[in-house]
C-alpha positions, 0 to 999 in steps of 0.5 A: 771128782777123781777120774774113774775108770769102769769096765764090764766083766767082760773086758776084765775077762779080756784082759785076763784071758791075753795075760794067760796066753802070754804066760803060755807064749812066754813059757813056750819061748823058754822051752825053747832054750832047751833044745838050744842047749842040745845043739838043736839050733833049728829046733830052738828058734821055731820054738822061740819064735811061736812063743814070741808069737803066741806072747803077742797073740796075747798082748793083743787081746789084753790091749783089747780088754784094757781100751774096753771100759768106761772113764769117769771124770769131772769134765763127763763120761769117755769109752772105747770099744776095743782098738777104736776111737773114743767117744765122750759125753760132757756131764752137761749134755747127759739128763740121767744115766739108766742102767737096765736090769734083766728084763729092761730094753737095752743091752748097756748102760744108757746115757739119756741126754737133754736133747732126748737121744739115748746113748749107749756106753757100749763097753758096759754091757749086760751080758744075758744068758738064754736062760733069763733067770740068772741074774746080771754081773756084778760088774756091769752093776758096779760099772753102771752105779759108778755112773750113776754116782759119778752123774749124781755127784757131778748134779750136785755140785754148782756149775758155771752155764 
């Protein structure tokens, strides 16, 4: 099975938003150069500097949203929420991968495990507004088929005990 990485829309959103911001750091940074090339020296550096500021202001939030997912390989599932540590779950540990609807308990797509714990994929979260008629995201369905699909290819197969 081909590794596979999921995220909800929210880190995507995440790793958007800090892409955008670097541009607006980036920007800020050229311009200036405008006051530089007046002989403006002071000018230009503090400008040169917020943009480099706002630019990292920017790296940060997409590094966030980029670590924010799920990975999907042949050995089971790993995810991080943000800049911390992973956590992982082997295939064999894992009895069914339940993903809530709207109306369901649960904020993320579960990881029921043999041992009768349930675990949840933090990062894939379904994200509900006050008004409960809105449907769920695309993405946190995509993210907890994936799963399930992952799960249900990796049951398919022979394994060794």
């Amino acid at each position: 099975m081909p590794a596979r990485t999921v995220r909800s829309s929210n880190s995507t959103i995440l790793m958007w938003i800090g892409a955008i911001i670097m541009l607006f750091g980036a920007f800020t940074g050229l311009y200036g150069l405008a006051p530089l090339t007046r002989g403006s020296i002071v000018a230009g550096l503090i400008f040169v500097l917020i943009g480099a500021l706002i630019a990292l202001v920017g790296v940060a939030i997409a590094m966030v949203g980029w670590r924010t997912s799920a990975r999907v390989d042949g050995q089971g599932v790993s995810w991080s929420s943000g800049l911390g540590s992973r956590t992982s779950v082997p295939w064999q540990q894992i009895a069914r991968v339940v993903v809530p609807g709207a109306a369901d308990p649960g904020s993320a797509v579960a990881l029921q495990l043999r041992d009768g714990r349930i675990v949840p994929v933090t990062p894939l979260r379904k994200m509900q507004s006050a008004d409960e008629s809105t449907g769920l995201s695309p993405w946190y369905l995509r993210a907890g088929a994936a799963l399930q699909e992952a799960h249900q290819q990796w049951l398919s197969q022979p394994h060794r005990h």
